[in-house]
C-alpha positions as CSV (number, residue, x, y, z in Angstrom):
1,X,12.5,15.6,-19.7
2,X,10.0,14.7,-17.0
3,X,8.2,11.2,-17.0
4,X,4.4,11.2,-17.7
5,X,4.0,7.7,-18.2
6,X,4.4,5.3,-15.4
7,X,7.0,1.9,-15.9
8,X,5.0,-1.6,-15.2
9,X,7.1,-1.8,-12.2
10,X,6.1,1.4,-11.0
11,X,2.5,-0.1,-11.6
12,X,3.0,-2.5,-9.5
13,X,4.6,-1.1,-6.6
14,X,1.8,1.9,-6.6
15,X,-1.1,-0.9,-6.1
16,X,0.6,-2.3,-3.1
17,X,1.0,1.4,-1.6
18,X,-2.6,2.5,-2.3
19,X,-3.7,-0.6,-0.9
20,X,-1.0,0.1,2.2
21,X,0.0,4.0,3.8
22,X,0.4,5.3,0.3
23,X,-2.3,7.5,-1.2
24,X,-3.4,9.3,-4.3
25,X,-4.6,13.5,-3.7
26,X,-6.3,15.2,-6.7
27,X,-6.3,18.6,-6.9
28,X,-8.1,19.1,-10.3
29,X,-11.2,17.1,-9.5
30,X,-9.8,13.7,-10.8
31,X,-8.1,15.0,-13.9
32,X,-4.6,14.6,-12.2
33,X,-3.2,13.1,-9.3
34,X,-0.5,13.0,-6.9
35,X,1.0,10.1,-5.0
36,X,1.9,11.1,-1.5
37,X,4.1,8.4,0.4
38,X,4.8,9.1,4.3
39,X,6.2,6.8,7.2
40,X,8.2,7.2,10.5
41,X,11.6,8.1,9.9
42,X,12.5,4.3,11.1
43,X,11.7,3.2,7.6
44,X,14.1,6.0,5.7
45,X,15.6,3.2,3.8
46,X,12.6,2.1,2.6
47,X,11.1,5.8,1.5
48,X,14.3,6.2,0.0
49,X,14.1,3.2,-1.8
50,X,10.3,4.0,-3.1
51,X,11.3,7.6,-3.9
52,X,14.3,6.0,-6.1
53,X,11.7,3.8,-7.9
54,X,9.3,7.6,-8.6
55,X,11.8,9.9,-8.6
56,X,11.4,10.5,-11.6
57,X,8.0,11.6,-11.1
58,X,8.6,13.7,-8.4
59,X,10.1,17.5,-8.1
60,X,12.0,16.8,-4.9
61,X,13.4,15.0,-2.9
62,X,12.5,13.3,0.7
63,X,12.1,15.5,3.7
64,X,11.7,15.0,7.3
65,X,8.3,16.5,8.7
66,X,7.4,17.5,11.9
67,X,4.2,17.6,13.6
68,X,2.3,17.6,17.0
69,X,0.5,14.5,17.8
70,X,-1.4,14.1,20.8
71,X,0.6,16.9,22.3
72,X,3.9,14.6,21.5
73,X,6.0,15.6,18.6
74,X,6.2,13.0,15.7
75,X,8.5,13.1,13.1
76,X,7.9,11.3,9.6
77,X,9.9,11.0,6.2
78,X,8.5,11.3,2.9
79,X,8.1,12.8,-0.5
80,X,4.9,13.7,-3.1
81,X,5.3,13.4,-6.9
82,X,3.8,15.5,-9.5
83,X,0.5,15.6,-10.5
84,X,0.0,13.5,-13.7
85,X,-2.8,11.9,-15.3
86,X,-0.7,8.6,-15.4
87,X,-2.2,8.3,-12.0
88,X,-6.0,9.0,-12.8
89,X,-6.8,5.2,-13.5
90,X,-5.2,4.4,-10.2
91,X,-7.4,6.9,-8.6
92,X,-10.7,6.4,-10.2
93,X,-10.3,2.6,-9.2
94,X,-9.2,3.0,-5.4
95,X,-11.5,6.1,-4.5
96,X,-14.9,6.3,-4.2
97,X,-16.0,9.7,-3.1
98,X,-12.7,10.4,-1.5
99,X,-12.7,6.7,0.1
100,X,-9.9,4.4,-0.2
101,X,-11.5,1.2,-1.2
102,X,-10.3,-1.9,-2.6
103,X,-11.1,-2.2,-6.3
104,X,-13.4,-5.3,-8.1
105,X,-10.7,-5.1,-10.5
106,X,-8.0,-5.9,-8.0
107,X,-7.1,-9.2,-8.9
108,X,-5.9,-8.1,-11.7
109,X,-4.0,-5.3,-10.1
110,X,-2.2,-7.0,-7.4
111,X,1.0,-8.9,-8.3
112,X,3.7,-10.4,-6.1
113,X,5.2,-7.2,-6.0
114,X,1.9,-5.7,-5.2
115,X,1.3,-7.8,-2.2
116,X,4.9,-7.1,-1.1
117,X,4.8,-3.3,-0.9
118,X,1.5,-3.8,1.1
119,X,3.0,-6.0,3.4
120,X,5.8,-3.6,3.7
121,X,3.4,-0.8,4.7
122,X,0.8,-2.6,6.6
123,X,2.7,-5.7,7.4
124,X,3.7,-7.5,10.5
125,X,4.8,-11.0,11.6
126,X,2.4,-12.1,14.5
127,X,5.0,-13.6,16.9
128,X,7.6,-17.0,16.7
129,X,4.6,-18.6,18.4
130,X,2.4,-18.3,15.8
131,X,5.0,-17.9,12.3
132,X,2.8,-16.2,10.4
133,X,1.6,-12.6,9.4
134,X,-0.6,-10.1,9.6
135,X,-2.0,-7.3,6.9
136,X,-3.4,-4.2,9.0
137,X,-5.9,-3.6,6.3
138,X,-8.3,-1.9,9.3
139,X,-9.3,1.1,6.7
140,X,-11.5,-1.5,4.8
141,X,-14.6,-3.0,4.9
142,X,-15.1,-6.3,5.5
143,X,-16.8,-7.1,2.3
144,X,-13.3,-5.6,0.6
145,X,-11.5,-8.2,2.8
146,X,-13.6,-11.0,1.6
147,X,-13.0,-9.8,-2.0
148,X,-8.9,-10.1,-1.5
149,X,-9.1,-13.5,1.1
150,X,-10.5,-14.8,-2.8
151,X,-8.3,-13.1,-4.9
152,X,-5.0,-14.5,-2.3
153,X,-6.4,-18.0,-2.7
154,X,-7.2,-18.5,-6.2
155,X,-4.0,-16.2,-7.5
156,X,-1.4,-17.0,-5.1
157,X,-2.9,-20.0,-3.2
158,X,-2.7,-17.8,0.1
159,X,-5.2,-19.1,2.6
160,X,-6.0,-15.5,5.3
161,X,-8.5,-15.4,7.9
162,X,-10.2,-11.8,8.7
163,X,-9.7,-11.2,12.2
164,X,-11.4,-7.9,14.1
165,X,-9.1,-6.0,16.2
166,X,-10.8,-3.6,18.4
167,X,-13.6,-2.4,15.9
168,X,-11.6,-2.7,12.1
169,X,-10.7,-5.7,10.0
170,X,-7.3,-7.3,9.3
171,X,-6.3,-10.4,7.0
172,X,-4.3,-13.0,9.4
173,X,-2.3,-15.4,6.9
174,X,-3.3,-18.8,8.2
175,X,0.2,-20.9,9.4
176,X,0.1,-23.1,6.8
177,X,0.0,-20.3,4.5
178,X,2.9,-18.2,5.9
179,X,5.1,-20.0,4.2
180,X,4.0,-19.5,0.9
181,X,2.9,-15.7,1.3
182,X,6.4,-15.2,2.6
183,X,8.2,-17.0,-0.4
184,X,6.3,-14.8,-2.7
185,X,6.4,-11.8,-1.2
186,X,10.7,-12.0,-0.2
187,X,12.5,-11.3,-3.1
């Protein structure tokens, strides 16, 4: 039989991929959702190891995609799950009239594991000048930005700047942070 129910890990690793490239679709007006997870087939390994963590919410396995970008050809790797009402809760927090926001309830939500999976999606490390990372969080708004810069320091004791790039926000982890945000989010 099917799961329904989602495990805490699961939990866990679907904040961090809401919050990251990962996103919920409804298709019964919030009743039921799906989670839809999609990168460049460089990161294969790592769909395969998130499809291994839902598989056994999902119908099938990952596929290869092709599609015309720009007039280039891209090609990406992912997979969908079912739709299941486990999801709903996840969905109702993160969007707001089909918005991906960041929820007031995210401290709460995001774990080590959390902040891991959204490092792995949105993540980069700035440059051996600098030692420290970077979150690509430009989909939010700067007041969600401020809400998480709290949430890092009073949870994890993560000190980030927000930086603009071009006309979006992302969360820089200061240098004497990087350290710390890269012991927690390593194993």
């Amino acid at each position: 039989m099917q799961s329904e129910t989602l495990s805490k890990e699961q939990q866990e690793i679907l904040v961090g991929l809401i919050l990251g490239d990962g996103h919920l679709e409804t298709r019964t007006n919030g009743k039921t959702y799906r989670l839809k997870v999609e990168h460049s087939n460089k990161q294969k390994l790592y769909v395969d190891w998130l499809f291994e963590k839902f598989n056994d919410l999902a119908d099938a396995s990952p596929r290869e995609r092709t599609r015309l970008s720009l007039g280039k050809e891209m090609k990406s790797y992912g997979f969908t799950t079912r739709s299941i009402e486990a999801f709903r809760l996840y969905g109702k927090q993160f969007y707001h009239n089909g918005k991906k926001v960041i929820p007031n309830t995210i401290s709460t939500l995001l774990t080590p594991q959390s902040l891991a999976i959204w490092f792995m999606d949105d993540g980069s490390y700035k440059s051996s000048a600098h030692k420290t990372y970077i979150i690509h969080s430009n989909g939010y708004m700067r007041e969600e930005l401020e809400m998480i810069q709290i949430v890092l320091k009073e949870k994890f004791g993560i000190a980030v700047g927000i930086h603009k790039q071009y006309s979006q926000w992302r969360l820089y982890v200061y240098t004497r942070s990087a350290p710390l945000f890269r012991k927690i989010i390593e194993p």
